[in-house]
C-alpha positions in Angstrom: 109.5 35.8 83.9 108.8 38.7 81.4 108.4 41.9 82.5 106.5 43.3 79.5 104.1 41.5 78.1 102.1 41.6 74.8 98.5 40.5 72.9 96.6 41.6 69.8 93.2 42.7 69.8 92.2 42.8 66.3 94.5 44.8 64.2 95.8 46.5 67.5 98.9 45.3 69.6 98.5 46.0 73.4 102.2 46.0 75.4 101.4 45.5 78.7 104.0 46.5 81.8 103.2 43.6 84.1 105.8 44.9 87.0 103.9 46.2 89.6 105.6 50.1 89.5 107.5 49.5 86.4 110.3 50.7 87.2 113.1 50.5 84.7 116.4 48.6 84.9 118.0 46.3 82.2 115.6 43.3 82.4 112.8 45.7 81.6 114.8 47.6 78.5 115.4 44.1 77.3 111.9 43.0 77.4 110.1 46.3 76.0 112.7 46.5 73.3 111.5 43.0 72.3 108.0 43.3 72.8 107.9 46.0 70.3 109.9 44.4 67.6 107.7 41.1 68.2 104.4 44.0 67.3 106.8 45.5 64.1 107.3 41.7 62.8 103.3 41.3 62.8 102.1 43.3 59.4 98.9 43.6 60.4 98.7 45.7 63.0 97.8 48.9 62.6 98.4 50.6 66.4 99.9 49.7 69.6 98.6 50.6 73.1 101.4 51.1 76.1 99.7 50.3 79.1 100.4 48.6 82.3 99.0 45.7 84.4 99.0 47.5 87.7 95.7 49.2 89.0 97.9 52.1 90.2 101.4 52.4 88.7 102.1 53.1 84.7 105.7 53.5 85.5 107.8 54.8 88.1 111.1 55.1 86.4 114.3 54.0 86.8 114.6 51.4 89.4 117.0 53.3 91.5 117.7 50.8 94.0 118.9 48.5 91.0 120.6 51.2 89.7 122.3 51.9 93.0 123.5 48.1 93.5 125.3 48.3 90.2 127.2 51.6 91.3 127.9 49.8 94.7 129.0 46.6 93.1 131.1 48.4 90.1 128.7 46.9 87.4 129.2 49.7 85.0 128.4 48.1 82.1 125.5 46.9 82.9 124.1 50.7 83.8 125.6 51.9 79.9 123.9 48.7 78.6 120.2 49.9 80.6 121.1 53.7 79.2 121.6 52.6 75.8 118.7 50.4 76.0 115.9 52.6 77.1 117.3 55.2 74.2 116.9 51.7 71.6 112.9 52.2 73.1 112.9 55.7 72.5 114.1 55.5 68.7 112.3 52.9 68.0 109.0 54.6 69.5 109.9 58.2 68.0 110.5 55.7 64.1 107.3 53.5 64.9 105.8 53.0 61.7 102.1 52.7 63.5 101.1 55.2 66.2 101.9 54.2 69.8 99.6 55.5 72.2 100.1 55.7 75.8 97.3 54.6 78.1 98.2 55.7 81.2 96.4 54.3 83.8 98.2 55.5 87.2 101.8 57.6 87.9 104.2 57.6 85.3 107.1 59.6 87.3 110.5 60.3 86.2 111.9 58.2 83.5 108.1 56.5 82.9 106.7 60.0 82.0 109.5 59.9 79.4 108.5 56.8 78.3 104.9 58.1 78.0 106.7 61.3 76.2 108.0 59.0 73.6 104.8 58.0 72.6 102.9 59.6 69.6 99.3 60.5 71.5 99.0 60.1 75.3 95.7 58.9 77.2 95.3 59.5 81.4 92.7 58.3 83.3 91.1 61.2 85.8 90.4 59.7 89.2 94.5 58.2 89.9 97.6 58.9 88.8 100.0 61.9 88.5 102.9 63.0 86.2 106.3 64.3 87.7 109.5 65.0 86.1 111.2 64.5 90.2 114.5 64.4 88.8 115.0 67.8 89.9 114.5 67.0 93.5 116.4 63.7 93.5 119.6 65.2 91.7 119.4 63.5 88.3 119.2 66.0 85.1 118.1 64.8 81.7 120.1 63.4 79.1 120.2 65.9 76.1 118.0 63.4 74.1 115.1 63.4 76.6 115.2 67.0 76.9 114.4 66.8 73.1 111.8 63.9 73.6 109.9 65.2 76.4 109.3 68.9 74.2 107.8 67.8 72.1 104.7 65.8 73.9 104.6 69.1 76.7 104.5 72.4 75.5 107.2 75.2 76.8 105.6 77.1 79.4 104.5 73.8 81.3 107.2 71.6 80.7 109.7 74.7 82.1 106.9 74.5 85.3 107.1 70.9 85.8 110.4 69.8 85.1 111.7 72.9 87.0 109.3 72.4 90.2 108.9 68.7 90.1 105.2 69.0 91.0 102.5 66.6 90.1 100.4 66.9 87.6 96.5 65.0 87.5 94.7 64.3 84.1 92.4 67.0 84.1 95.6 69.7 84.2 97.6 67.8 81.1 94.9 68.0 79.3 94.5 71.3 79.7 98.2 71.8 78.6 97.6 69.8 75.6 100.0 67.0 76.7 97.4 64.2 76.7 94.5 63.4 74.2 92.0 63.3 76.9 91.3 63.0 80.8 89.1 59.6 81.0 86.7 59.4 84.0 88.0 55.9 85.3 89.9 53.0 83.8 87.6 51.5 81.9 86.7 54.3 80.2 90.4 55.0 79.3 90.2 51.3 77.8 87.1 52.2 75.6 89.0 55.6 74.6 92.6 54.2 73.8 91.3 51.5 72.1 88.4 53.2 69.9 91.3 55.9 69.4 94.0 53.0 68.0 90.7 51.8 65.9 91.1 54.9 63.7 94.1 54.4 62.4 95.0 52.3 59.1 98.0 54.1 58.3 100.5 53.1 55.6 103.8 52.1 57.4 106.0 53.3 54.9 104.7 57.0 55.1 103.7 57.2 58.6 107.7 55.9 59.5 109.1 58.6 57.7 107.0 61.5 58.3 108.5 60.7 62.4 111.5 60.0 61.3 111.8 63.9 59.6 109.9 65.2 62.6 111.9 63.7 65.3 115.1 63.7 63.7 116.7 65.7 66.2 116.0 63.9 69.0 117.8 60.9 67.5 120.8 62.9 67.0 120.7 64.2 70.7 120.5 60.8 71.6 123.3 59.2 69.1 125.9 62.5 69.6 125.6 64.2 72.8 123.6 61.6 74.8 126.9 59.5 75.0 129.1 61.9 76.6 127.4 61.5 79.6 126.9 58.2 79.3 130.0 56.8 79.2 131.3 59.2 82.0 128.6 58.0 84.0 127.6 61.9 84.5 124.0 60.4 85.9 123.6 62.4 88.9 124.1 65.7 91.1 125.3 66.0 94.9 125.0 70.2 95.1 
């Protein structure tokens, strides 16, 4: 059974997460990777929301128990195979040639606030949900290529607070900060705004590809040169 899941609404693409938390191991790379080229094959659409199925969880990140069973069993390949993966999703979201717009509707911790960091524009609803870089607190620093990603959906000052801290963050507070759009009342009010948001756009492909691919070239290059190194070394986490 499919983890991610897709539909067209009009001329917009919605990829649902249909996981309960979300959380990320290789089945789920697999399936968003393929959701979003199944969306790219379709010329007619014109936007694509990111949203999830659960009335509670976007995404909670990396599936650390699966990624624990892999250590314990000596699966390494299969944890290279989920790294590279999730950066095939970032690229592909940072060269989208339609905006992709995150619509998140409950937590997005960790490596699912990455996700949502990939994303061009960024919707929360107000009354659940928070967004945490914990990664400090659970010994796991970022790869240099979401370093790059995540600065340039949270400006400095705040992203030095909550990546450093590991706090929570609600809606009203990211606004603030300018990482989302908007702080929607409930969730059906951040359906009406997502969606009347991805309405607006009619974009050519061609330019709207390659004005990301100039902005965000950087963060492709952290992801193809320096990402690898500890990758392959399997440099993932901190005991001290």
């Amino acid at each position: 059974m499919a983890v991610v899941d897709w539909e067209k609404t009009g001329n917009i693409a919605i990829v649902k997460m249909v996981n309960n938390e979300n959380r990320q191991n290789l089945v789920f790379a697999n399936d968003l990777n393929k959701a979003i080229d199944e969306v790219l094959d379709d010329s007619d659409i014109n936007a694509m929301l990111l949203s999830s199925a659960s009335p509670k969880h976007w995404s909670l990140g990396v599936d650390v128990e699966w990624l624990m069973t892999q250590f314990n069993d000596k699966n390494f390949d299969a944890i290279k195979q989920f790294m590279y993966r999730m950066n095939d999703v970032f690229k592909k979201l940072l060269t989208l040639p339609i905006p992709a717009i995150a619509a998140i509707n409950g937590h997005a911790f960790g490596n699912g606030a990455i996700l949502s960091c990939a994303c061009d524009f960024r919707f929360m609803r107000q009354d659940r949900g928070y967004f945490c870089f914990p990664e400090v607190d659970l010994g796991i620093p970022f790869l240099p290529g979401m370093v790059e990603m995540v600065k340039k959906a949270v400006p400095a000052y705040k992203l030095n607070e909550l990546k450093l801290t590991g706090k929570r963050a609600g809606a009203a507070e990211l606004e603030e900060a300018h990482v989302i759009e908007k702080a929607c009342p409930d969730i059906d009010a951040l359906a009406e705004e997502t969606m009347a948001f991805a309405g607006l756009f009619t974009k050519k492909r061609g330019i709207f590809s390659e004005h990301k691919k100039r902005m965000y070239r950087h963060i492709i290059e952290a992801m193809d040169k320096r990402d690898p190194e500890y990758i392959e070394s399997l440099a993932l986490f901190i005991q001290e």
